[in-house]
C-alpha positions in Angstrom: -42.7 77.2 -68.5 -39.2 76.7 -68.2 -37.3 73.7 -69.5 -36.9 72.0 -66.3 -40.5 72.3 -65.3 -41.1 71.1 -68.6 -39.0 68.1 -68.3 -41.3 66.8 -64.9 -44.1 67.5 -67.1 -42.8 65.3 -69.5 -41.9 62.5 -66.8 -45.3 62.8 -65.0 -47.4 61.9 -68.3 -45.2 59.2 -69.4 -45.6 57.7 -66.0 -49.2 58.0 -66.1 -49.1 56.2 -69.4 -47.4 53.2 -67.7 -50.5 53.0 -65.2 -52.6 53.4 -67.7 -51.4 50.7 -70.3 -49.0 48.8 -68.1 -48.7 46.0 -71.1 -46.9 48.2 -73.5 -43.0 48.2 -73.6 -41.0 52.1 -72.8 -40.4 52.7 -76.4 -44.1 52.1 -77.6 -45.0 54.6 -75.2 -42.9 56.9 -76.6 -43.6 56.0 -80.2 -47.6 56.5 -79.5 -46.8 59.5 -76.9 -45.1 61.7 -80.0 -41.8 61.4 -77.9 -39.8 59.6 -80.8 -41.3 61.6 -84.3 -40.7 58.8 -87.7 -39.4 59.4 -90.9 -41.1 57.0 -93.4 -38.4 56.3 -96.2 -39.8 55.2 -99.6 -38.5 53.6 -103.0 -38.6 55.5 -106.3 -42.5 54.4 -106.7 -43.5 55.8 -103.1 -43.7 52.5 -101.1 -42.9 52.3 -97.6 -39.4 50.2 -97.5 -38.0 51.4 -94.2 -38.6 53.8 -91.1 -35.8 55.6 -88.6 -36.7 58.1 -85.7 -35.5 61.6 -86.0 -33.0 62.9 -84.2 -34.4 64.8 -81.8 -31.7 66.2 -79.1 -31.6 69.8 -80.0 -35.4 70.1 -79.6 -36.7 72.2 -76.4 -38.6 69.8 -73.3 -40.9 72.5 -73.9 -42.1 71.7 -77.5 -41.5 67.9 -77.2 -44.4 68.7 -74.2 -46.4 70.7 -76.7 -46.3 67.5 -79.0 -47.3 65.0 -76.6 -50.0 66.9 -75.0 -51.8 67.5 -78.5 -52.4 64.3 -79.3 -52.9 62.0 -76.4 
């Protein structure tokens, strides 16, 4: 699969996943889709005191794909 191809892929089951839970806003969808992949920063003791996304734009369509397809 090449990247474009991918990339439809990618649009087709995010679109589906607006039919399907119409009540959720775009980023949740990505969030619970694997799109978007959190880092969970901690304090010295190993408690959760913040989270960021990571940054993502050198990754191929076709692994983010792989990602979202595993687990939803």
């Amino acid at each position: 699969m090449n990247r474009q191809e991918a990339n439809k892929k990618i649009i087709e089951e995010l679109s589906k996943a607006i039919e399907k839970y119409p009540d959720l806003r775009f980023h949740q969808l990505l969030y619970n889709m694997d799109v978007q992949k959190p880092v969970i920063e901690k304090n010295k003791i190993g408690e959760m005191v913040g989270m960021h996304f990571e940054d993502l734009h050198h990754e191929e369509s076709v692994k983010t794909l792989e990602r979202m397809l595993k687990d939803y």
